[in-house]
PDB file of N, CA, C and O in Angstrom:
ATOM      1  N   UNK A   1       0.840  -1.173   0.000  1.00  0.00           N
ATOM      2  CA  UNK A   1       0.000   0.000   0.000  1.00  0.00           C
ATOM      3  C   UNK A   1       0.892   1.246   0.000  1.00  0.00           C
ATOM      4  O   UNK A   1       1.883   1.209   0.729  1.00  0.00           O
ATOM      5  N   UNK A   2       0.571   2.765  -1.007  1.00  0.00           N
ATOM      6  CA  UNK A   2       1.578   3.681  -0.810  1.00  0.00           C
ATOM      7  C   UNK A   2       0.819   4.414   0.002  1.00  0.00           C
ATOM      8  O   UNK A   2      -0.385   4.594   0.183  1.00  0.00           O
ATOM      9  N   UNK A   3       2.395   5.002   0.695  1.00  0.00           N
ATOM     10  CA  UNK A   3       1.918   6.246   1.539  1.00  0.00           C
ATOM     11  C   UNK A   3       0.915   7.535   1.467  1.00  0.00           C
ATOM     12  O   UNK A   3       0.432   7.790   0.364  1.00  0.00           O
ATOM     13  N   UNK A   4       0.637   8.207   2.373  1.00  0.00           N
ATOM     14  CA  UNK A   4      -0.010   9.061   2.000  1.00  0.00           C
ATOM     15  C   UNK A   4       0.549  10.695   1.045  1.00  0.00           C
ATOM     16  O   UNK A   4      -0.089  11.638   0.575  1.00  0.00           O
ATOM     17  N   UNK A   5       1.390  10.501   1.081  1.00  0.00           N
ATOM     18  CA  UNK A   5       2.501  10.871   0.870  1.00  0.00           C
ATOM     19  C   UNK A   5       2.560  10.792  -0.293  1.00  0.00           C
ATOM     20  O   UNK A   5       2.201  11.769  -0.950  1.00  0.00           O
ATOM     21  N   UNK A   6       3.140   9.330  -1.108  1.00  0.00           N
ATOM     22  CA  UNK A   6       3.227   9.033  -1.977  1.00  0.00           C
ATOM     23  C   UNK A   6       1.951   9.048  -2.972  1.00  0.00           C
ATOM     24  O   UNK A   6       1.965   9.339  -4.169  1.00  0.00           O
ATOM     25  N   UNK A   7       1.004   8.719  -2.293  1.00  0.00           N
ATOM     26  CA  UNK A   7      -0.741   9.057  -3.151  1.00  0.00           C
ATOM     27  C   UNK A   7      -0.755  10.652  -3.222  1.00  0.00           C
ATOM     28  O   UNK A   7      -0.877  11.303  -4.259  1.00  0.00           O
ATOM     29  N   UNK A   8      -0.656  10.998  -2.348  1.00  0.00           N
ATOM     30  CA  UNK A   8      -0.066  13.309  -2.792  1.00  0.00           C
ATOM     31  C   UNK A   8       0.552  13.635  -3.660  1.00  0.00           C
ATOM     32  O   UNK A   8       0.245  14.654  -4.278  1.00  0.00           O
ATOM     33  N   UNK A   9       1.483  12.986  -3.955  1.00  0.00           N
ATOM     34  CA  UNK A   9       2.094  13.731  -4.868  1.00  0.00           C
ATOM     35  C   UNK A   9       1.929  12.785  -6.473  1.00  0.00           C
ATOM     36  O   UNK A   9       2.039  13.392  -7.538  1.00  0.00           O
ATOM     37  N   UNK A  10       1.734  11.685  -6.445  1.00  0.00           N
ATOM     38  CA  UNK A  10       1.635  10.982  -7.466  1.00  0.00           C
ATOM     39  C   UNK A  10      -0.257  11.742  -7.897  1.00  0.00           C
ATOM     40  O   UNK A  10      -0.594  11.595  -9.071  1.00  0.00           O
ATOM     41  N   UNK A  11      -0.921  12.204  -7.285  1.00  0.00           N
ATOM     42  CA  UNK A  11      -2.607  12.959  -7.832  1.00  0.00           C
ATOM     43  C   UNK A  11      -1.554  14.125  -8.088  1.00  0.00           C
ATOM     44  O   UNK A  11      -1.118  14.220  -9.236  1.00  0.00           O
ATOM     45  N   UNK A  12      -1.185  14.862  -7.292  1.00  0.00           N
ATOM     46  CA  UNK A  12      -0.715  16.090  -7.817  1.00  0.00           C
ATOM     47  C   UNK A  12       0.122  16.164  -9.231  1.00  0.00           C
ATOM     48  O   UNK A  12      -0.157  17.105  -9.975  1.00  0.00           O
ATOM     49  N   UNK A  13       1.189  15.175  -9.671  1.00  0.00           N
ATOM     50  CA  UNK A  13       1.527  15.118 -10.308  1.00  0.00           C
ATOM     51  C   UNK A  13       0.836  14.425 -11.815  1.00  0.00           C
ATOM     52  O   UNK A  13       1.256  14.631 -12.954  1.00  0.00           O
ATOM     53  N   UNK A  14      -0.255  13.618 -11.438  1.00  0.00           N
ATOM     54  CA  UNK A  14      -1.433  13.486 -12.924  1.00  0.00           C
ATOM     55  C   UNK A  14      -2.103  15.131 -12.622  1.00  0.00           C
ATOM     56  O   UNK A  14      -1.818  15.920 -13.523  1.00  0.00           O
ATOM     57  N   UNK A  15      -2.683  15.536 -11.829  1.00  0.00           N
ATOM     58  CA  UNK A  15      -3.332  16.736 -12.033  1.00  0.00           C
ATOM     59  C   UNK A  15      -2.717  17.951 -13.077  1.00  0.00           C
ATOM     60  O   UNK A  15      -3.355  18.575 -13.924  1.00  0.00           O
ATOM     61  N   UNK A  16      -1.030  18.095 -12.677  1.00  0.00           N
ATOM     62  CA  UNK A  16      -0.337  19.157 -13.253  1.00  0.00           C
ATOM     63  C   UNK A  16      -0.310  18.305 -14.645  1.00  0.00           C
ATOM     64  O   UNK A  16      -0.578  19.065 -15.576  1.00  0.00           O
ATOM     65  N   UNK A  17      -0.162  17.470 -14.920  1.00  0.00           N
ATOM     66  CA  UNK A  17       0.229  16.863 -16.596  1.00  0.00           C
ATOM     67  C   UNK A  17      -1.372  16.891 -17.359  1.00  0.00           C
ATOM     68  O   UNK A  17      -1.529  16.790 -18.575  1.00  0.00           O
ATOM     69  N   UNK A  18      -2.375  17.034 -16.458  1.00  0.00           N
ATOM     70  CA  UNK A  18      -3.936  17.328 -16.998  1.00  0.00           C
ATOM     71  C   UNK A  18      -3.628  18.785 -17.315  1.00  0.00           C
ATOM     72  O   UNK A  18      -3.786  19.340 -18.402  1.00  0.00           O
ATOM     73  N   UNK A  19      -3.231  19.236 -16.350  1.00  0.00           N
ATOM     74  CA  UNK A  19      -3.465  20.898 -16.576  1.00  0.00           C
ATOM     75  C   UNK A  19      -2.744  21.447 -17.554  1.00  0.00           C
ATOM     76  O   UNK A  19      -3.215  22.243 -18.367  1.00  0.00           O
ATOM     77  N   UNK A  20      -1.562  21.057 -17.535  1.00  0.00           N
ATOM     78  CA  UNK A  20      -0.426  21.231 -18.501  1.00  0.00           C
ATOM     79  C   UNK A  20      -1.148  20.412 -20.199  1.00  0.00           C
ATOM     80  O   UNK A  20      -0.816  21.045 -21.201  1.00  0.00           O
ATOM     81  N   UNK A  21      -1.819  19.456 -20.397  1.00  0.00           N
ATOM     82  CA  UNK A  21      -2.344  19.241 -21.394  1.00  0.00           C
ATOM     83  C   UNK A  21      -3.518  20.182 -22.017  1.00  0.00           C
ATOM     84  O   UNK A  21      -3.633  20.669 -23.142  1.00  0.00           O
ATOM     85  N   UNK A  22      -4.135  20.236 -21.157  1.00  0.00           N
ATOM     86  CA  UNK A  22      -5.312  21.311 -21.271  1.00  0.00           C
ATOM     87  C   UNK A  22      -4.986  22.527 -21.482  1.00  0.00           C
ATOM     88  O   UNK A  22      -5.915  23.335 -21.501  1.00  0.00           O
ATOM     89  N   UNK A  23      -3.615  23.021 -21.701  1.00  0.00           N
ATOM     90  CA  UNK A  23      -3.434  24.683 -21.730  1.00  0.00           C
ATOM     91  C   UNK A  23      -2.777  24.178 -22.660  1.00  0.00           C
ATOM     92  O   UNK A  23      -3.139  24.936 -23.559  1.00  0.00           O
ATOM     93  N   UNK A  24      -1.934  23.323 -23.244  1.00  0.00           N
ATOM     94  CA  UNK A  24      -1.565  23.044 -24.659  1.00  0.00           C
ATOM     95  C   UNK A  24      -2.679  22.675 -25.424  1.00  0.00           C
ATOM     96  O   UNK A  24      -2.422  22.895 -26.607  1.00  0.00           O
ATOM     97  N   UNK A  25      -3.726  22.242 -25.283  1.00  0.00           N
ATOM     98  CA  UNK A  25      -4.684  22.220 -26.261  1.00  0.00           C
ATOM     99  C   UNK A  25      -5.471  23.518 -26.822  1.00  0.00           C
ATOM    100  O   UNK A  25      -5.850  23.885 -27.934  1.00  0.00           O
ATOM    101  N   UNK A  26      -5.548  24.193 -25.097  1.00  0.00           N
ATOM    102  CA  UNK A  26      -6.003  25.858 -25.588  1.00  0.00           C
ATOM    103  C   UNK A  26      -5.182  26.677 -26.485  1.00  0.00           C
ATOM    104  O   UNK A  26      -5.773  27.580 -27.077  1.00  0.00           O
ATOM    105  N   UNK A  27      -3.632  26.493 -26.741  1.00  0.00           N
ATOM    106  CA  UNK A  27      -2.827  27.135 -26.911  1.00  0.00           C
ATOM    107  C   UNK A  27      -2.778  26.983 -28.624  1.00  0.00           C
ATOM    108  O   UNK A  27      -2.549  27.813 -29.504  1.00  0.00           O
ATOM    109  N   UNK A  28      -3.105  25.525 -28.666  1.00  0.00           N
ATOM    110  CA  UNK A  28      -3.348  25.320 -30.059  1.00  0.00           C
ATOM    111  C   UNK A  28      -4.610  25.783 -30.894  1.00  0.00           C
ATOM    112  O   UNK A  28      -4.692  26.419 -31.945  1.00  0.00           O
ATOM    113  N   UNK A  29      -5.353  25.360 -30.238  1.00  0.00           N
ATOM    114  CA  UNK A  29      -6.847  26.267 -30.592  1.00  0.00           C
ATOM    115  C   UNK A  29      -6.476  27.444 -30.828  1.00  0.00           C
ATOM    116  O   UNK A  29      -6.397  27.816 -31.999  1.00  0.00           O
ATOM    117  N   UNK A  30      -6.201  28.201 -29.896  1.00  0.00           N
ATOM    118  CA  UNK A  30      -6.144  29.517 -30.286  1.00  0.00           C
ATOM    119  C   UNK A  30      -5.247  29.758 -31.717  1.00  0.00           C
ATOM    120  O   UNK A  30      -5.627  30.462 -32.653  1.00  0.00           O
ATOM    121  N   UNK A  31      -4.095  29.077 -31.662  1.00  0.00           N
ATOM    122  CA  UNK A  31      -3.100  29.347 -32.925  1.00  0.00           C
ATOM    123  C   UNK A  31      -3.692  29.248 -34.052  1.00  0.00           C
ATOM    124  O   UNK A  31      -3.373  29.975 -34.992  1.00  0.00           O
ATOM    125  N   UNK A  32      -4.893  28.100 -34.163  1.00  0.00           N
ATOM    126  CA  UNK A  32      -5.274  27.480 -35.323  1.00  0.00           C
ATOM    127  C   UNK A  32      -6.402  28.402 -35.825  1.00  0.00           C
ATOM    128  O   UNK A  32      -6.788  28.390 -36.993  1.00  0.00           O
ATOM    129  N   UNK A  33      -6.950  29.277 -34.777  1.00  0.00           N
ATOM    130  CA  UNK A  33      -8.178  30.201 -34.720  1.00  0.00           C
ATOM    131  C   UNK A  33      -7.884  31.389 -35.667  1.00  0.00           C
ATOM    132  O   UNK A  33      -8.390  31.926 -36.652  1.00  0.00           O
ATOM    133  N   UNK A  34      -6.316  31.584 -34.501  1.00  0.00           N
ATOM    134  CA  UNK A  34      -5.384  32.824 -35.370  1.00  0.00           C
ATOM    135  C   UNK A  34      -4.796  32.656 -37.114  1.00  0.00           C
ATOM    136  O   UNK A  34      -4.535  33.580 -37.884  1.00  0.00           O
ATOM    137  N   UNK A  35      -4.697  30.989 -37.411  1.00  0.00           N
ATOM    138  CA  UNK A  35      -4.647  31.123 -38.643  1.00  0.00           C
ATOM    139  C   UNK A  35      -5.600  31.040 -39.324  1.00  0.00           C
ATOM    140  O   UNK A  35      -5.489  31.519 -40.453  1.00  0.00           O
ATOM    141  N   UNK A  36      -6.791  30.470 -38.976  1.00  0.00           N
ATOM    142  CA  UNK A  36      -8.146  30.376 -39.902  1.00  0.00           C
ATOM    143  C   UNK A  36      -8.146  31.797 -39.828  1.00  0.00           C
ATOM    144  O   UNK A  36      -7.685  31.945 -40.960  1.00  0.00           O
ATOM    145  N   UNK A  37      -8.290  32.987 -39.408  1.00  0.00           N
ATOM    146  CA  UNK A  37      -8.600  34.586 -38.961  1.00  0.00           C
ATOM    147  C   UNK A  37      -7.968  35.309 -40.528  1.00  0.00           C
ATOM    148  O   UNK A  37      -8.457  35.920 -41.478  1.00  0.00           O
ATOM    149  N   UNK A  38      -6.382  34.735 -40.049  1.00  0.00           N
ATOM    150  CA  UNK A  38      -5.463  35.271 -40.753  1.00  0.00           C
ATOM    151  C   UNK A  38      -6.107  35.388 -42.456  1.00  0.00           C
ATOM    152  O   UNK A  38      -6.297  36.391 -43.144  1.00  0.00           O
ATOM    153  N   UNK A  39      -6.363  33.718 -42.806  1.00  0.00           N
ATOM    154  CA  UNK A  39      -6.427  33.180 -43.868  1.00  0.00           C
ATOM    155  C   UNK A  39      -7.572  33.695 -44.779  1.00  0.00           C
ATOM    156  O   UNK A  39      -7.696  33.629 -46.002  1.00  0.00           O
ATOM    157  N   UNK A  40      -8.477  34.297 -43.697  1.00  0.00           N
ATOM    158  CA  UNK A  40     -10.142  34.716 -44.002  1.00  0.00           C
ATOM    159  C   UNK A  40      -9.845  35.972 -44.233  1.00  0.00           C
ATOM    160  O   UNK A  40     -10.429  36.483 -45.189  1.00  0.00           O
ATOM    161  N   UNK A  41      -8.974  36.738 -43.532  1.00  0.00           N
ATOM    162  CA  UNK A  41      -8.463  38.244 -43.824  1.00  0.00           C
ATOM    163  C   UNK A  41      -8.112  38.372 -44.956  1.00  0.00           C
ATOM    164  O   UNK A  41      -8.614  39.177 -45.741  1.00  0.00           O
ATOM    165  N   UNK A  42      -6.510  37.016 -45.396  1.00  0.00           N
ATOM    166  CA  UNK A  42      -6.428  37.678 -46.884  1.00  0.00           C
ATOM    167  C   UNK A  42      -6.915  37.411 -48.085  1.00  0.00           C
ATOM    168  O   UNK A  42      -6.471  37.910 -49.119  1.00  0.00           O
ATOM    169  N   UNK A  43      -8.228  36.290 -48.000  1.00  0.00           N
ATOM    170  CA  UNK A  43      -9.232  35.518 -48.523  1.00  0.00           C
ATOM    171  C   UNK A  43     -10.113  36.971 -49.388  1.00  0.00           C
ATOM    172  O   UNK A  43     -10.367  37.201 -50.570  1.00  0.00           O
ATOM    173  N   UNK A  44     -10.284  37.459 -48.542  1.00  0.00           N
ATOM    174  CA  UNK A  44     -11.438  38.769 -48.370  1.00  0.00           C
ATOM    175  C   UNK A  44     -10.255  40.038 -48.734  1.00  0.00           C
ATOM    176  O   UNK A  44     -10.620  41.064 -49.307  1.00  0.00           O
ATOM    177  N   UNK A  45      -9.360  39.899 -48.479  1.00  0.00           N
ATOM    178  CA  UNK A  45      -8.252  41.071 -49.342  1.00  0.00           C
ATOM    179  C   UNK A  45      -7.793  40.955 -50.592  1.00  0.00           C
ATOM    180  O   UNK A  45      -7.307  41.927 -51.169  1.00  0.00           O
ATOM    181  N   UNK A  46      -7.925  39.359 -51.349  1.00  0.00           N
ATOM    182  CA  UNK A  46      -7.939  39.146 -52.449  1.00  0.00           C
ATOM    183  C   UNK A  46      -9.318  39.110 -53.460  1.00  0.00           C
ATOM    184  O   UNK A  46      -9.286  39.357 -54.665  1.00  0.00           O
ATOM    185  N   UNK A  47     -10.635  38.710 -52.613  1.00  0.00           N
ATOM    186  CA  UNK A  47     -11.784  38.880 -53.228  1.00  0.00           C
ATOM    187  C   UNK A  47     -11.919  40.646 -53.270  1.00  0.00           C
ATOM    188  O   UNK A  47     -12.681  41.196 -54.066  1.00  0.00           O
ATOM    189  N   UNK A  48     -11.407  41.107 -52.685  1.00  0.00           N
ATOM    190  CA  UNK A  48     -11.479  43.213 -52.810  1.00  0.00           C
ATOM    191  C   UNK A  48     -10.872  43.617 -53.662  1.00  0.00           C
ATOM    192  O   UNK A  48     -11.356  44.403 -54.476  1.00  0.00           O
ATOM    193  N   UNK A  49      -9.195  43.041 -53.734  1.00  0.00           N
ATOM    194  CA  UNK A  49      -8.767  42.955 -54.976  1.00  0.00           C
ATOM    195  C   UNK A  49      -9.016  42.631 -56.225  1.00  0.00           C
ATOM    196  O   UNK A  49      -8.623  43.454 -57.051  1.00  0.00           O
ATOM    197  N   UNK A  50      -9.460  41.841 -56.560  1.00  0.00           N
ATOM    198  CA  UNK A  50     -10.361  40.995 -57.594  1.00  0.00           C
ATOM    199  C   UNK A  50     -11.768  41.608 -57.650  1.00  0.00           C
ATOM    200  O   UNK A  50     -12.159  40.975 -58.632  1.00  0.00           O
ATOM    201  N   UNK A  51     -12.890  42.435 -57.287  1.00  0.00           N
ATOM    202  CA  UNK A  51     -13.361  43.651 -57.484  1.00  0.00           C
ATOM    203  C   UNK A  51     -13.340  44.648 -57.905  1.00  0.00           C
ATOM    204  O   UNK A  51     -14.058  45.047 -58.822  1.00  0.00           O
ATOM    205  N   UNK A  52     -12.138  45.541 -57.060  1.00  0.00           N
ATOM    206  CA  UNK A  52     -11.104  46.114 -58.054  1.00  0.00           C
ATOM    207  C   UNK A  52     -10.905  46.132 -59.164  1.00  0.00           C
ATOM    208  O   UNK A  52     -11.066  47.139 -59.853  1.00  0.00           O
ATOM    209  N   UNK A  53     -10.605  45.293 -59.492  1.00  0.00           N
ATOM    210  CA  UNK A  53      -9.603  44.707 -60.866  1.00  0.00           C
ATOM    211  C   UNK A  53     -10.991  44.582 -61.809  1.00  0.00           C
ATOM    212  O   UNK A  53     -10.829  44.699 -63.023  1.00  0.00           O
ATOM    213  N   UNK A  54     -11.876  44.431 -61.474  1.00  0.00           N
ATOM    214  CA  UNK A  54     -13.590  43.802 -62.186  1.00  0.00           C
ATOM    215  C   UNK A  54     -14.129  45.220 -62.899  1.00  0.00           C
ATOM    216  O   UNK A  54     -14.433  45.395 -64.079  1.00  0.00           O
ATOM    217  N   UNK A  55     -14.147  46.261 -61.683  1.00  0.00           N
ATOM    218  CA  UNK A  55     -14.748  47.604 -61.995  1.00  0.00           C
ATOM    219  C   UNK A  55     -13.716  48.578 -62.555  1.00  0.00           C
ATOM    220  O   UNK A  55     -13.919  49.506 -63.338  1.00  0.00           O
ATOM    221  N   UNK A  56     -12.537  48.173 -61.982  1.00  0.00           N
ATOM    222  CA  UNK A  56     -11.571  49.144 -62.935  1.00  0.00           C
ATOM    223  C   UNK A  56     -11.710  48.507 -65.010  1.00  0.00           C
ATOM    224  O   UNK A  56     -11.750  49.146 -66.061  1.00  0.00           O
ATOM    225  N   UNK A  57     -11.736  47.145 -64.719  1.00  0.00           N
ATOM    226  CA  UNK A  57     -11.942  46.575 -66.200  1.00  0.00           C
ATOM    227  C   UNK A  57     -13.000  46.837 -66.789  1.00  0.00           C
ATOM    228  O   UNK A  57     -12.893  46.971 -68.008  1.00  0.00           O
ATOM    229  N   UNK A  58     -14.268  46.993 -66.228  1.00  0.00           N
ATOM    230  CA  UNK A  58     -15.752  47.142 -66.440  1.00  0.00           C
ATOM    231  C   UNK A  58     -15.410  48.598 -67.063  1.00  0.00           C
ATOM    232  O   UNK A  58     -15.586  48.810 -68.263  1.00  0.00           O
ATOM    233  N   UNK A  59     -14.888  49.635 -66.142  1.00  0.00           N
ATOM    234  CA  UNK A  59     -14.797  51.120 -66.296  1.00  0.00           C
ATOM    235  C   UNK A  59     -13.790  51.781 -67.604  1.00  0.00           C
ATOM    236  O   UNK A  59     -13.917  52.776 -68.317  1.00  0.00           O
ATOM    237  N   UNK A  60     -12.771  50.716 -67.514  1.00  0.00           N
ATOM    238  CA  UNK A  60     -11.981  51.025 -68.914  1.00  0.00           C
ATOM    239  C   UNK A  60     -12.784  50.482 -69.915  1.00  0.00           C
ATOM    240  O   UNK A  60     -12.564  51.313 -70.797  1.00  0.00           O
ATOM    241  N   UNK A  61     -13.705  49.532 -70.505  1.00  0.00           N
ATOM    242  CA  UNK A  61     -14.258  48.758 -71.101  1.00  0.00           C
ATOM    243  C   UNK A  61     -15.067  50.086 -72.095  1.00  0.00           C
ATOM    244  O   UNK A  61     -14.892  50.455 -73.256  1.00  0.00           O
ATOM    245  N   UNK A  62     -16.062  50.577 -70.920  1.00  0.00           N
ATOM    246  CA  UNK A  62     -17.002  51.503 -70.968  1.00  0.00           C
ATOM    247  C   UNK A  62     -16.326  52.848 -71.816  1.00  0.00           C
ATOM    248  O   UNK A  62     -16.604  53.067 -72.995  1.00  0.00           O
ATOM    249  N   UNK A  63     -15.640  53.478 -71.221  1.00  0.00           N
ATOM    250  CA  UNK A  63     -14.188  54.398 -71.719  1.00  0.00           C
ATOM    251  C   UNK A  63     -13.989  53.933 -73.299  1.00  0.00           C
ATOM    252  O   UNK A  63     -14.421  54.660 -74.194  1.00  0.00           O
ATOM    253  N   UNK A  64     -13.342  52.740 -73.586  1.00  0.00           N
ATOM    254  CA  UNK A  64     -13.446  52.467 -74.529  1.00  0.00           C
ATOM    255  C   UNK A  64     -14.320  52.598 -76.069  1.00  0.00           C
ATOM    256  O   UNK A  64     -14.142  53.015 -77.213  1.00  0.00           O
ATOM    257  N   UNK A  65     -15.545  51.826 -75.083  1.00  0.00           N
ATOM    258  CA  UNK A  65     -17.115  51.778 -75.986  1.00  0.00           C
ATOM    259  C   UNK A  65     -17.348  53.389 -76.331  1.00  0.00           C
ATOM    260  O   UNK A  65     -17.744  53.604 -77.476  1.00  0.00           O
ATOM    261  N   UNK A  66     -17.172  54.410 -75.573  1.00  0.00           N
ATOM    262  CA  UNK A  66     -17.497  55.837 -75.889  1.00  0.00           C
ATOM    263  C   UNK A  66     -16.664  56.448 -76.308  1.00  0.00           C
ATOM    264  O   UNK A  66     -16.888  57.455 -76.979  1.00  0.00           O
ATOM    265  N   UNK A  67     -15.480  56.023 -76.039  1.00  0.00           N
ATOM    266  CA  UNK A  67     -14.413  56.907 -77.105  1.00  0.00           C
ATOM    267  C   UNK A  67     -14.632  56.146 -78.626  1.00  0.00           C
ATOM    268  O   UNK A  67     -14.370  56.790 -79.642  1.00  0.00           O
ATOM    269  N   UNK A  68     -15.042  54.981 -78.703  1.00  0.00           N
ATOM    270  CA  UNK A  68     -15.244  54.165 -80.064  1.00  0.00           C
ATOM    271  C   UNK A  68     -16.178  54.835 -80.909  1.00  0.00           C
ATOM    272  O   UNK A  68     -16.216  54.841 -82.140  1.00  0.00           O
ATOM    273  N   UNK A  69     -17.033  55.476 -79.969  1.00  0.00           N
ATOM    274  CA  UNK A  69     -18.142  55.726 -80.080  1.00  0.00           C
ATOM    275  C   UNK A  69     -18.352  57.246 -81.063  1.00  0.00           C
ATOM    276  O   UNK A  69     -18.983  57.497 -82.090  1.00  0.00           O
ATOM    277  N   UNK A  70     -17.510  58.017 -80.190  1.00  0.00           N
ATOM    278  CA  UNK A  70     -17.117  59.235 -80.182  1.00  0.00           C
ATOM    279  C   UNK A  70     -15.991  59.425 -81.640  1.00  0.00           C
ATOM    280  O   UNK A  70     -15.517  60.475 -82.074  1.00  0.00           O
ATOM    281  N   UNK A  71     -15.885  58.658 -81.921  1.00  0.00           N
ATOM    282  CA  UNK A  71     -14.210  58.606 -83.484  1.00  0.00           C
ATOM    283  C   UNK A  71     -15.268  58.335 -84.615  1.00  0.00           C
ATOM    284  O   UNK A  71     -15.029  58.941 -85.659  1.00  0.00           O
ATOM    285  N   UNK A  72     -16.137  57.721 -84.613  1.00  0.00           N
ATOM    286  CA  UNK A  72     -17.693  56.582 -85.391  1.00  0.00           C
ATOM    287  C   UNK A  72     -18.015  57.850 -86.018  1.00  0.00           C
ATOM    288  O   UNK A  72     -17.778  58.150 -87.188  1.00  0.00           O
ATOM    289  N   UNK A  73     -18.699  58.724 -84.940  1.00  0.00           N
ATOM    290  CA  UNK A  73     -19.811  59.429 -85.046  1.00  0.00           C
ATOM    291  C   UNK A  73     -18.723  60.135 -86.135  1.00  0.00           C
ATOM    292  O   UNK A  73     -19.068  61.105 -86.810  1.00  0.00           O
TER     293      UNK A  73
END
């Protein structure tokens, strides 16, 4: 049979390797949170870009059609 002693510190010591697991799991979560975040940021900075790029093309397009328009007449 172990001491009382020995049952103290052997709970204390599963408790800290629980606790210590459990704040590495938070730690990862969070990282993985911070890269899904990241990824959605420049997801949405390239779909703005690519907008951009849509209405500036749309707008030269137009420019075009009326200066074509404008040489015709």
């Amino acid at each position: 049979m172990l001491s009382s002693s020995t049952e103290e510190s052997s709970v204390t010591a599963t408790l800290r390797t629980k606790r210590d697991a459990a704040a590495e799991m938070e730690m990862e979560e969070e990282i993985e949170w911070r890269l899904k975040e990241m990824e959605g940021g420049r997801r949405e900075a390239e779909t703005g870009l690519e907008m951009v790029k849509r209405r500036k093309y749309g707008e030269d397009e137009e420019r075009e059609k009326k200066n074509y328009k404008c040489t015709v007449w």
